[in-house]
N, C-alpha and C positions, 0 to 999 in steps of 0.2 A: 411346453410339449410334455406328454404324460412319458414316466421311465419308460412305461412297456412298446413304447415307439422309438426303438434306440436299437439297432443290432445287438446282438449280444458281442460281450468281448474277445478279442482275439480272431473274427469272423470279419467276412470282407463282401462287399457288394461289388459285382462286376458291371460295371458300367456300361452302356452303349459305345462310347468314344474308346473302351479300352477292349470292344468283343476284337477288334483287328488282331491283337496279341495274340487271343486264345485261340481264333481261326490259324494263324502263322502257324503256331506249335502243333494243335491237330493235323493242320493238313499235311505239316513234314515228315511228323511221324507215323502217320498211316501210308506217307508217298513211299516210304524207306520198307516199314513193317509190312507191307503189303507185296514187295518187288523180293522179299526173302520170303513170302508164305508161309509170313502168318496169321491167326486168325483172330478176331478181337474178341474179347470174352467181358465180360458184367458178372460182375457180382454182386450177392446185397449188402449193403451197408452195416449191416452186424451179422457177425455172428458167434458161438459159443465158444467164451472167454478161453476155454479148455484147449482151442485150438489154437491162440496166442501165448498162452503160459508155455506150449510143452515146444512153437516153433522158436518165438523169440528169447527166451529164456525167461526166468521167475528173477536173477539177477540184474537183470535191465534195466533201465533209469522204465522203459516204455511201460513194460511191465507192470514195476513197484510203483508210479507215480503218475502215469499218462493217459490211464487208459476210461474212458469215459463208458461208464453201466448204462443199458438202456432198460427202464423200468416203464411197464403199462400204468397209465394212468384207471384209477377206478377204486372201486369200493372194496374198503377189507375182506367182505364175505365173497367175492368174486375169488375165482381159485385163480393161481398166480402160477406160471411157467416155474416148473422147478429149475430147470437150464437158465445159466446166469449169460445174458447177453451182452455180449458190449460193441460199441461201433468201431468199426477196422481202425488199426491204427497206421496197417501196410500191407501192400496188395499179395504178396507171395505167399501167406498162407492160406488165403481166400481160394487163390486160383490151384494151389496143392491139394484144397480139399475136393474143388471140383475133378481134380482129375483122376482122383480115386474115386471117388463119388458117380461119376459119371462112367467108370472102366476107360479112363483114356488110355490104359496100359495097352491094351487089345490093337489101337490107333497105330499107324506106322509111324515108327519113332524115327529122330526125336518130333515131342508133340511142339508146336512154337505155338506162344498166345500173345497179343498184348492188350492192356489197357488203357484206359484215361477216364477216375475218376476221383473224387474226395475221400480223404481220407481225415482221421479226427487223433487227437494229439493235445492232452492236458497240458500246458508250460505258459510261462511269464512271456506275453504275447513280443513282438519286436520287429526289428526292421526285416520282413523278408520272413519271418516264423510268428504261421497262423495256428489257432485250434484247430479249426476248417482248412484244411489247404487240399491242392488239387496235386495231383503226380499222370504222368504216362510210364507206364511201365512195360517188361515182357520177360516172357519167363522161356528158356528153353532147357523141355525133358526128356532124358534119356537119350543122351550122348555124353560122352567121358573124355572125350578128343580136346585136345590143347587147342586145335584147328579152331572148334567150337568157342573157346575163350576170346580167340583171335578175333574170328568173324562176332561176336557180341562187342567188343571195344571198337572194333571196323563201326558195324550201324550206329552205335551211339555218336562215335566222330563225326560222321556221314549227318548226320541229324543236327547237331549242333553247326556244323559248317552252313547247315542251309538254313539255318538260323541269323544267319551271320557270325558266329562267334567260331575263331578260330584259333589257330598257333598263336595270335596275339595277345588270345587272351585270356584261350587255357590250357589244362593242363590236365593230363590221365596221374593222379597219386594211383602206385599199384601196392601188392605184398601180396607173399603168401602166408596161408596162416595153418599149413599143415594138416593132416587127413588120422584118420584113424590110429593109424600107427606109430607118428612122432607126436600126436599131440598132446601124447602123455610128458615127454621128453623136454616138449616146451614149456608146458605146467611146470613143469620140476624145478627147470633152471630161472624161469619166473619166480616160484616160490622161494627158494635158495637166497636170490638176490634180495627182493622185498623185504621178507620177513626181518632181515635188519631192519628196515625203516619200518618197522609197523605201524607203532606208537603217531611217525609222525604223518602218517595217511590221514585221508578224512574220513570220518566214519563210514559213508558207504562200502571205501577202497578195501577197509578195515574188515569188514563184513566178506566183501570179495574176495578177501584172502584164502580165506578155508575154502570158498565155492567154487572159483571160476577169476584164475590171478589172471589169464587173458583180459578179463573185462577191463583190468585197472588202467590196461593201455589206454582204453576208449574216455578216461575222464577227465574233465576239463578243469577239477579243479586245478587252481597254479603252483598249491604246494606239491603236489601228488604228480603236477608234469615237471616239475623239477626233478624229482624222484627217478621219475620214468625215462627221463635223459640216457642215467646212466645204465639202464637195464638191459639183459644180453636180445640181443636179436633174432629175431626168430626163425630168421631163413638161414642162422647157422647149425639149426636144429632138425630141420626139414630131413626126412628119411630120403634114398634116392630118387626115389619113383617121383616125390613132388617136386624134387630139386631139377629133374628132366623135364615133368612137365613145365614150371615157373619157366626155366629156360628156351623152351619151346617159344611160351606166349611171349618172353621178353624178345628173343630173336623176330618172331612175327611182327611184331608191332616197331621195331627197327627195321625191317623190309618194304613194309606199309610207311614210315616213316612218318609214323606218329606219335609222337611226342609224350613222355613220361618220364615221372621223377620215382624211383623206388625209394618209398617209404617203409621201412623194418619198423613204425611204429602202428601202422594203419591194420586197425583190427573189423572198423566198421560195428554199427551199437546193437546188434543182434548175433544171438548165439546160434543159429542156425549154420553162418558159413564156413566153410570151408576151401581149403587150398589157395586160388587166386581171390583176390577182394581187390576194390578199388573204387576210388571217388574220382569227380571231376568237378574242378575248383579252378578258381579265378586265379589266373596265374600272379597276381598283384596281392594273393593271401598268405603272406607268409607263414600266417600264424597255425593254417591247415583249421581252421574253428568253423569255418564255413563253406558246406558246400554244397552245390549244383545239386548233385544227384551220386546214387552208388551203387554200387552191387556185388557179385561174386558169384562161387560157386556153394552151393547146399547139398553135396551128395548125399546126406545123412539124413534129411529133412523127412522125405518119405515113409522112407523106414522107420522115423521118429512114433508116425502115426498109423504103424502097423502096417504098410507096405512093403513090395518089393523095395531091395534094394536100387535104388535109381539115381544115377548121378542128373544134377539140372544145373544152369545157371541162370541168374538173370540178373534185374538193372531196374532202376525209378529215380526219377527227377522230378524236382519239385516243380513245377510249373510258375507260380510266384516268384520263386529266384530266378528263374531264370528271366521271365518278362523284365522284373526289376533290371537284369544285369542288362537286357536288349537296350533299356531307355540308358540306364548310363553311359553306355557305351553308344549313343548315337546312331543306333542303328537302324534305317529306314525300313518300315514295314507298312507291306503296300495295305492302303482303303480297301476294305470289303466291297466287291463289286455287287452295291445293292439292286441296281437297274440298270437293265440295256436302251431302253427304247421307253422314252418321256412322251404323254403327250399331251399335246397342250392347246387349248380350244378358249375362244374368241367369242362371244356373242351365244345368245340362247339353243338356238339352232346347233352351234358344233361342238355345246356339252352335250347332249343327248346321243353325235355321233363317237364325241370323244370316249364317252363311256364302254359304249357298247364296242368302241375298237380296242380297248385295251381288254376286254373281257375275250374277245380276238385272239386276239396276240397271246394270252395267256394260255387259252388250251391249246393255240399251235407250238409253247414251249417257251416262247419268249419272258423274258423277264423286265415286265411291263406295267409303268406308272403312271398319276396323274394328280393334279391338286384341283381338285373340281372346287376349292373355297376359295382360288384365287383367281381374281378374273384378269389383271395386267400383263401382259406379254414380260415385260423385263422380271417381275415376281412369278411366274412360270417357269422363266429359263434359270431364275435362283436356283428356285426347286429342282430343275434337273441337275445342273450344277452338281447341288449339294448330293444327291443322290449318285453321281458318280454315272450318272446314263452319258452313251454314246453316239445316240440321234434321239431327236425330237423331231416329233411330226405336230405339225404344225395344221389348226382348222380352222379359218376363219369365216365368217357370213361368205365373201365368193368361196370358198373352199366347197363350202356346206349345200351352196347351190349348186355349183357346176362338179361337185363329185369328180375334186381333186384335192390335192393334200400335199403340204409344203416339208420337204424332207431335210432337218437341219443337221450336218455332221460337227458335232461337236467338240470332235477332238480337231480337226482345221479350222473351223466357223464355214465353212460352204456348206450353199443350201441352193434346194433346184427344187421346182414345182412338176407334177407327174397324174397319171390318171388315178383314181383310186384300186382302179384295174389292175394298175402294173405296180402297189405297193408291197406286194410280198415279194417278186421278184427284185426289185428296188434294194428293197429289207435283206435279202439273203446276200447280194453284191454287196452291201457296202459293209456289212459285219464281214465276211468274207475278207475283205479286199485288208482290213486294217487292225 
């Protein structure tokens, strides 16, 4: 087989036998997203690099090493986009930019958005971490209420449970990582502490030091988390205003009685947040290295990019992990309901009627099949079978003559013979009744 017939690496094909997954997690999270109003948003898949350097930070792993340039293909003398493009690496600056962009300030606040699309991510491919990978996310802007933190950790709960995955099997990691005013305070006593261990950081952390000693929380190497062990905590530095709100959200989410471990290590890998942060991780991970999804608040974000001052929070999950974690954990996720209403025809005569009755059935709404290349009764009822249909109608040579039609219910096996007269009325009882 030639290379260029290979996926590229770190990219995944979704398969037909595996759309059941991606249907399960869409439909939860628009059942959830939609019963809090809000509204779903698109955006395109690049945009100027300018606006992830200033959201996520320049000290980022995402930043310094992840971020995939999108260049036009063509001839040198062709003029070239002076604005350097690259493809999203996370959806919260995309949808920050539309909503300056768009004036959603004017919108009555706060504005709530969500999505579900691909996002792109340079790294040594692995179990569960793609180049390509898909997320759902949602962002909500312009409320500052603790209330707000609550109800965002409420839907994400709420989402995952109808996923099947619950108490058994995760877990909300929370922190806060302090606002405007102590987050000088926490620098400090960050710096204070490290700066003894410089020497034995790894040279990113090393580098972190002078910029941004928050970040070094977030790194994986294991001499650098040995380090990090013993550094001071950062919600004993919190000014009061955060220390009431974290306490708010921790009390709401013990009221709600949903489950979280406070982590004074969890910084989360973008410099954009602020105050509360949090992941949601397999509770069987002790290691915190891996997980579900995360989010926080970004009050700064905005303003970052030349706006009003606007408090937001929001959330994304990876969708990959989580399918992964659905199949390990054995969790049943129902067949796409490809077909209602099979039919299935007998002799010359009742494919010609066959045809023209599923074309029937289709503009009256029904969702409506047939195998015209198979002519066997038992190799028809396969097909519906397989299709996941709930009746088969049935047309053979008498059917075809006397302009009647054999109505099979296929979730019992009963079947009863009828005029062709009375098949819609037939059709609407027995979907009705089951």
């Amino acid at each position: 087989m030639n290379e260029f017939i290979r996926k590229p690496r770190g990219t995944k094909d979704i398969l037909p036998d595996e759309q059941k997954y991606w249907r399960a997690i869409e439909k939860a999270v628009e059942k959830r997203c939609l019963a809090f109003d809000f509204g779903k948003i698109t955006t395109p898949s690049f945009e100027s690099v300018q606006l992830f350097d200033r959201a996520i930070g320049q000290t980022t792993d995402i930043v310094q090493k992840e971020m995939f340039e999108v260049k036009r293909y063509g001839t040198s003398e062709e003029k070239r986009e002076e604005e350097t493009l690259v493809l999203r690496p996370e959806g919260t600056a995309g949808v920050v930019r539309v909503y300056l962009e768009k004036g959603m300030q004017v919108w009555p606040q706060p504005v709530k958005l969500y999505y579900i699309e691909p996002m792109f991510r340079y790294g040594r491919p692995q179990k569960g971490r793609y180049r390509e990978f898909w997320q759902f996310g949602f962002e909500i802007i312009g409320d500052k209420s603790s209330q707000t933190d609550i109800a965002t950790l409420m839907l994400i709960w709420q989402i995952f449970n109808d996923l099947g995955l619950n108490e058994k099997d995760i877990i909300i990691d929370i922190n806060s990582i302090g606002c405007k005013i102590c987050r000088p305070q926490i620098n400090k006593s960050l710096s204070d502490y490290l700066i003894k261990y410089q020497k034995l950081l790894c040279p990113v952390c090393q580098e972190r030091l002078n910029l941004n000693p928050l970040r070094i929380l977030d790194c994986k190497e294991k001499k650098c988390q040995n380090i990090i062990a013993g550094a001071p905590q950062i919600i004993d530095y919190l000014c009061e205003s955060c220390k009431s709100d974290f306490k708010q959200v921790l009390e709401g989410l013990d009221e709600l009685a949903i489950p979280y471990d406070l982590n004074p290590r969890l910084v989360r890998g973008l410099d954009y947040y602020t105050k509360t942060t949090f992941e949601i991780r397999d509770l069987q991970d002790k290691t915190r290295q891996s997980s579900l999804g995360g989010g926080g608040r970004y009050d700064n974000l905005i303003e970052t990019y030349g706006g009003p001052s606007t408090p937001a929070i929001g959330f994304a999950a990876g969708i990959e992990r989580i399918i992964s974690k659905i199949k390990e954990k054995k969790i049943k996720i129902p067949e796409i309901q490809k077909t209602e209403i099979f039919v299935i025809q007998l002799g010359e005569k009742a494919k010609k009627i066959a045809l023209k009755l599923v074309y029937d059935l289709g503009n009256k709404g029904f969702a409506s099949s047939c195998a015209m290349g198979k002519n066997s009764l038992k190799s028809q009822l396969r097909s519906a079978d397989k299709n996941g249909a709930k009746l088969a109608l049935i047309i053979g040579q008498r059917e075809a003559l006397d302009k009647s039609i054999i109505i099979k219910d296929l979730r019992d096996s009963t079947q009863e013979s009828y005029s062709m007269n009375k098949l819609d009325e037939m059709i609407y009882k027995k979907l009705r009744q089951k």
